[in-house]
DOPAGU-73970 format. One record per residue (C-alpha): residue number from 1; residue in three letters; x, y, z. Coordinates in Angstrom, 2 decimals, padded with zeros to 5 digits. Layout:
<pts>
  resi  resn        X        Y        Z
   NUM   ALA        X        Y        Z
...
</pts>
This chain:
<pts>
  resi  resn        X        Y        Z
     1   UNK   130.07   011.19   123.70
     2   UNK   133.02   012.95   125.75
     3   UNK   130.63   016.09   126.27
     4   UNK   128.04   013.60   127.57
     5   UNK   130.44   012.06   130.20
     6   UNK   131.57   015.39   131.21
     7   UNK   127.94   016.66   131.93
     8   UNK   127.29   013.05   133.99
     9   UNK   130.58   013.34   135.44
    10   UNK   129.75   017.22   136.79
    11   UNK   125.85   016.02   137.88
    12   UNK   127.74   013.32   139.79
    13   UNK   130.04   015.75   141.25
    14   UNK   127.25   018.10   142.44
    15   UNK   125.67   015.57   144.25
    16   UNK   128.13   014.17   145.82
    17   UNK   128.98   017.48   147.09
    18   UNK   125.49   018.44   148.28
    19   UNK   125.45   014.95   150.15
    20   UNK   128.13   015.68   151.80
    21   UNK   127.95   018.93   153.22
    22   UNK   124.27   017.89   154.18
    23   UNK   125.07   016.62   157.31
    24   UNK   127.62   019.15   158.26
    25   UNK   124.89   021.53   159.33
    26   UNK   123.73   022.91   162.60
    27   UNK   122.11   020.13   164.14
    28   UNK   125.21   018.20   163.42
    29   UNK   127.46   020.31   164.49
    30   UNK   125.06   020.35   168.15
    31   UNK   125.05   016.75   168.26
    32   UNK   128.68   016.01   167.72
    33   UNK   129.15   019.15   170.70
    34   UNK   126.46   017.32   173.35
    35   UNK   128.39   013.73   172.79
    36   UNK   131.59   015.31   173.13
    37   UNK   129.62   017.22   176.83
    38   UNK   128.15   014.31   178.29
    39   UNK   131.43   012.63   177.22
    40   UNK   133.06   014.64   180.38
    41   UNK   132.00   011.42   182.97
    42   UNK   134.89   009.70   181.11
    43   UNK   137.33   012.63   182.24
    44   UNK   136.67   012.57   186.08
    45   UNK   140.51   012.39   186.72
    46   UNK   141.13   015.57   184.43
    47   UNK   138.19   017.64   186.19
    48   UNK   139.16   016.61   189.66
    49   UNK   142.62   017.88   188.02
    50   UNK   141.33   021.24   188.05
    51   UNK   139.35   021.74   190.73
    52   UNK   142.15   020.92   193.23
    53   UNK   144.12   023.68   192.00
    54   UNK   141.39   026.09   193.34
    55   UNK   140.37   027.64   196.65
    56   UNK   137.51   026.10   197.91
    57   UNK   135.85   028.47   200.60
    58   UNK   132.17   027.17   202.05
    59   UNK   129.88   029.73   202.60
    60   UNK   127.00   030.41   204.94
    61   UNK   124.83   028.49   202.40
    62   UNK   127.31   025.61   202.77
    63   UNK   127.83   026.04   198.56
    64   UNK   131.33   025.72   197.83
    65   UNK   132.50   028.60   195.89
    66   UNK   135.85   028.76   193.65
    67   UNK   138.10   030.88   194.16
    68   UNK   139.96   031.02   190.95
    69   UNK   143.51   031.62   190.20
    70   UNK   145.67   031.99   187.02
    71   UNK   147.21   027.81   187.61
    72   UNK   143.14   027.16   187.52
    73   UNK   142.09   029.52   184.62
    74   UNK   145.06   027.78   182.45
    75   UNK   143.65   024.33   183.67
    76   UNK   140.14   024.97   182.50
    77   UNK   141.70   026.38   178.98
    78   UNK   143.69   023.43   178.23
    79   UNK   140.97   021.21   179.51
    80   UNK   138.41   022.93   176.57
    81   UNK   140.92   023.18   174.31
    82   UNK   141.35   019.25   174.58
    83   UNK   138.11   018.36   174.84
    84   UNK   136.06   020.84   172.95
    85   UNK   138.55   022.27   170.24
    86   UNK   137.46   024.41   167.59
    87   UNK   133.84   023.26   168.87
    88   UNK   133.24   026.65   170.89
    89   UNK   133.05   030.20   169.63
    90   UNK   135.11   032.75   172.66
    91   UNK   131.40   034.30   174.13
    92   UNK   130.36   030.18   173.73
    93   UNK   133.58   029.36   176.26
    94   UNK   133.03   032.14   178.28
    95   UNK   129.35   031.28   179.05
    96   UNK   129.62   027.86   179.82
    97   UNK   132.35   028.27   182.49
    98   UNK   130.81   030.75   183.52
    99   UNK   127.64   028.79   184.03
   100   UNK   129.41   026.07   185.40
   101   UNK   128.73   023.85   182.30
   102   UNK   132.54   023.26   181.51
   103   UNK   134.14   021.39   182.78
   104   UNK   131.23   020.15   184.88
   105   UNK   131.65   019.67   188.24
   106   UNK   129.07   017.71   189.43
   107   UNK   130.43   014.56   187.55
   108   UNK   132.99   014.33   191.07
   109   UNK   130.04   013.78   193.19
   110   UNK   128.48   011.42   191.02
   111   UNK   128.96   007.31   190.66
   112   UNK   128.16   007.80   186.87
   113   UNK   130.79   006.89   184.91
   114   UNK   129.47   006.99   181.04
   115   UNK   127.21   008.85   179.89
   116   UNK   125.88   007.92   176.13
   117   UNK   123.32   009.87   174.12
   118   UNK   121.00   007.10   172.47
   119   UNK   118.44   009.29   170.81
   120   UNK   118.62   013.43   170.29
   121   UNK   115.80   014.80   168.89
   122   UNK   115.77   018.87   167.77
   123   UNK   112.51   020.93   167.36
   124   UNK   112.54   021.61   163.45
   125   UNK   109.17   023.65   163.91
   126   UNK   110.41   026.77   164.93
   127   UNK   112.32   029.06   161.79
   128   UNK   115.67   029.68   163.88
   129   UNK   119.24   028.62   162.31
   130   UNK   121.28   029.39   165.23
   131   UNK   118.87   028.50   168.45
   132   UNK   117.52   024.81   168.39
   133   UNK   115.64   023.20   171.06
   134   UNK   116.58   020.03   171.14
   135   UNK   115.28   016.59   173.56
   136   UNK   118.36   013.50   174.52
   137   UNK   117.46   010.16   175.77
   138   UNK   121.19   009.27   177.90
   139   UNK   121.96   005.92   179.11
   140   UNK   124.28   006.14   182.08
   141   UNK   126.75   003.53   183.00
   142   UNK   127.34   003.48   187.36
   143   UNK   130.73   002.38   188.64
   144   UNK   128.76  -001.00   189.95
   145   UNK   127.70  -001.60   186.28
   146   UNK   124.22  -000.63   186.13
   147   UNK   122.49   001.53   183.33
   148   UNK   120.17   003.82   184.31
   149   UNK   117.94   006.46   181.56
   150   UNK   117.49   010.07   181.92
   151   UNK   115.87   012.29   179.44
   152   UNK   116.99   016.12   179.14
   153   UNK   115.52   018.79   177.22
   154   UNK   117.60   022.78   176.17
   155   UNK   118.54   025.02   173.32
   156   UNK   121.94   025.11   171.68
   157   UNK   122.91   027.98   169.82
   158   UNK   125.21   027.19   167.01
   159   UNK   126.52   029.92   164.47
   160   UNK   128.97   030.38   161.39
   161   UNK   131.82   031.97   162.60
   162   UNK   134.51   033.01   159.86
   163   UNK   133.16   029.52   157.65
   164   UNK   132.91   027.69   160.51
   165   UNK   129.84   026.17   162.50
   166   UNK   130.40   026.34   166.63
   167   UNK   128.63   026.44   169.65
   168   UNK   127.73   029.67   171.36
   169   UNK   125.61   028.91   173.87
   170   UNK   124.21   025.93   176.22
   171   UNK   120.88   025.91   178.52
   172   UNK   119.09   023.40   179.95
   173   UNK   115.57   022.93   180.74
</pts>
């Protein structure tokens, strides 16, 4: 009888443990990273923050380019490592400030002030662990109260990195 509960009691164990750590995969890992993104509407004070400590110089194109200094660099660190923490590998980081991703700019310009994935979708047909494709429905909330729906389609790149699942790279469609 004792052997008996101590097999059930290990099947139940197993189990448990493979339900668990089912969801704790890529595309769960990408989801929780593109809430936590689209989340940045919600931190217009923080991202105005930042940019103000920069040189803004137009150019002939009338595109405002940054001139960055150390007070801004340290700005856009904290700002990541508040918002995205241990979500981002370093060449992840990099890219996306690089790319202008994070923290995104364009949310200063904009009367959007939530942004809420209702539906993400990823492409399970292709063979790739790291690179998904992936397809968000987003509900946006305006600062006079109206919702508007926008659909946007791009490839995360999520990797194991000492144990650990983050993000390494963002594109959009």
């Amino acid at each position: 009888m004792r052997k008996v509960s101590i097999i059930l009691l290990l099947v139940f164990l197993a189990v448990f443990c493979v339900g668990c750590n089912s969801n704790k995969g890529p595309q769960a890992k990408a989801e929780k990273f593109l809430n936590a993104y689209y989340s940045q509407y919600e931190k217009k004070d923080e991202i105005e923050e930042i940019f103000e400590s920069g040189d803004l110089n137009g150019t002939d194109s009338d595109e405002l380019v940054i001139v960055s200094d150390g007070v801004q660099e340290q700005k856009i660190k904290d700002f990541i490592d508040r918002n995205f923490k241990d979500m981002l590998t370093e060449r992840g980081r990099d890219l996306l400030v690089s790319n202008r991703l994070i923290p995104k700019a364009d949310v200063l310009d904009s009367d959007i002030v939530k942004a809420t994935i209702v539906k993400v979708e990823f492409d399970t047909s292709e063979d790739d662990n790291e690179n998904l494709s992936f397809s968000l429905d987003i509900d946006y909330e305006h600062e006079d109260g109206s919702n508007t729906n926008s659909s946007e389609k791009g490839w995360i790149r999520v990797i194991d990195e000492e144990g650990t699942l983050k993000v390494d790279g963002l594109g959009f469609n």
